[in-house]
N, C-alpha and C positions, 0 to 999 in steps of 0.2 A: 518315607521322604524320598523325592525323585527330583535330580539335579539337573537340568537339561542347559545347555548352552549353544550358543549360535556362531556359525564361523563363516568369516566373509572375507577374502582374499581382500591385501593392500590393493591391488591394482581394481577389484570392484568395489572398494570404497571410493578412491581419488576419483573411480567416473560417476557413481553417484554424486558426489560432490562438485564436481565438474557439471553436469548436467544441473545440479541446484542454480551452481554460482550462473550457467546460463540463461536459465531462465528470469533471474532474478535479473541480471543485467540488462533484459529484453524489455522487461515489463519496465522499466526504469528509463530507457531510452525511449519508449513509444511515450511514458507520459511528457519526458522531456522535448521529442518533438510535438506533440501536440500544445505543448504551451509556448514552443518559440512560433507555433506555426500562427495559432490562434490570436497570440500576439501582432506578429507580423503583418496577419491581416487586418488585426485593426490599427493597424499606423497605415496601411495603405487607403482605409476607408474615412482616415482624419485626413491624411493628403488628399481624397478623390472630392470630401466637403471644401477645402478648400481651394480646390481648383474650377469647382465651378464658378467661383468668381473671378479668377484669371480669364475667364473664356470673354475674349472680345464684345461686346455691345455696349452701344453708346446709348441709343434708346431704346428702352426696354419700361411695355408696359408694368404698370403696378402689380396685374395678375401675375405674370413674369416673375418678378422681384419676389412676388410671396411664395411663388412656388420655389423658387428655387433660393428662398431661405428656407422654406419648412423638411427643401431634399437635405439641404447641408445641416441643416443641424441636425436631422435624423442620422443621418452618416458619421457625423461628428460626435453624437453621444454611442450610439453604437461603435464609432470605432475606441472608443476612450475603454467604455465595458469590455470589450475584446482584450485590451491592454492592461484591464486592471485582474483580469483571468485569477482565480482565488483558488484554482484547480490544485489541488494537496494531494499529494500521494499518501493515501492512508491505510498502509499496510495492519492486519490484524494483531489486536494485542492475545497475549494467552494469560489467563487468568487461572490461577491451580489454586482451589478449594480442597486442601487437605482433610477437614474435617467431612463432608460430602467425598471425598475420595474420587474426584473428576477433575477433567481439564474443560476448562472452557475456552473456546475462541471467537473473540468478541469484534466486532468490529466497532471502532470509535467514531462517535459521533455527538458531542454534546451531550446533552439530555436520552436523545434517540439512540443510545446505545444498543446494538443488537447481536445478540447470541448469532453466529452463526453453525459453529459445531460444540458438542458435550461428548466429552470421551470420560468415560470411567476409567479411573487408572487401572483396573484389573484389563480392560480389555484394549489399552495401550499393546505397542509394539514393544521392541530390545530400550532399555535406556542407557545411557553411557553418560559414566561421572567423569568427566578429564577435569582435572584442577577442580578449578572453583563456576566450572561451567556442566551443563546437565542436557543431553542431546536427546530429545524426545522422539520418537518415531510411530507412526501408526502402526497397526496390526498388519498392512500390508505391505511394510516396509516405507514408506514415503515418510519424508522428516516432518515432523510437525514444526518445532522448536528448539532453539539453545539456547537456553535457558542461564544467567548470570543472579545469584541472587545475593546482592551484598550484607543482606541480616543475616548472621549465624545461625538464629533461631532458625528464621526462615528456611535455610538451606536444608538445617538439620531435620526439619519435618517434611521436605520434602524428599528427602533423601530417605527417611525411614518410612514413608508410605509406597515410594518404589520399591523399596526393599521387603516391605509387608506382602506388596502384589507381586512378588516374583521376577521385578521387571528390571533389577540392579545384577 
């Protein structure tokens, strides 16, 4: 039996950590500017429909008139769609099949739900039990997960297949 253990300075944990919480906050602000931006521009393409009809003419042929309804309300439903932006931050769920002894990381979508990675718990990184929370990590040290699992059962089997693999 061979016990091995991993030791990783307080001060290069807070910068791992640090460096997550970064990224995380980066990716989070770039979706949020591009939905105020996307937004933004479609109220400027509702205001730009309705401003070709503020444009002075008194007579103005029929062809005229069609054409510049068929602009504004192109601009008008397009900018309505801009504004109604359904754009979702959909960060990946992780799925742990205890009985298969792997992690999955899925990415949600309806029906089209899609695997994107499958880790075998054996060839998982360190895991860490604090509380009632479970910190997953890959083989090469990058966090996968933290893990919160309010069934006891739940916890318990997943805490005894870490511990099976080596990885508690």
């Amino acid at each position: 039996m061979t016990a091995t253990f991993e030791t990783t300075t307080q001060a290069e944990q807070q910068a791992t950590d640090a460096e997550q919480q970064g990224n995380k906050r980066t990716r989070m602000w770039s979706l949020g500017a591009r939905r105020i931006a996307s937004r933004a521009f479609g109220a400027v393409l509702v205001l730009a429909s309705l401003g070709l009809w503020i444009e002075p003419g008194t007579e103005m042929a029929v062809d005229l008139v069609l054409m510049k309804l068929g602009v504004s309300l192109f601009l008008g439903f397009a900018g309505l769609a801009l504004m109604q932006d359904k754009l979702q931050a959909q960060d990946p769920e992780v799925q742990i099949d205890t009985v298969r002894r792997e992690v999955r990381i899925a990415r949600p979508g309806g029906r089209r739900r899609s695997v994107i990675r499958r880790i075998a718990i054996r060839d998982l990184g360190r895991a860490e039990a604090v509380g009632d929370v479970i910190r997953l990590t890959a083989a090469n040290g990058a966090f996968l997960a933290a893990i919160t699992l309010p069934d006891p059962d739940a916890w318990s089997s997943l805490y005894g297949a870490l511990q099976d693999a080596g990885k508690l």
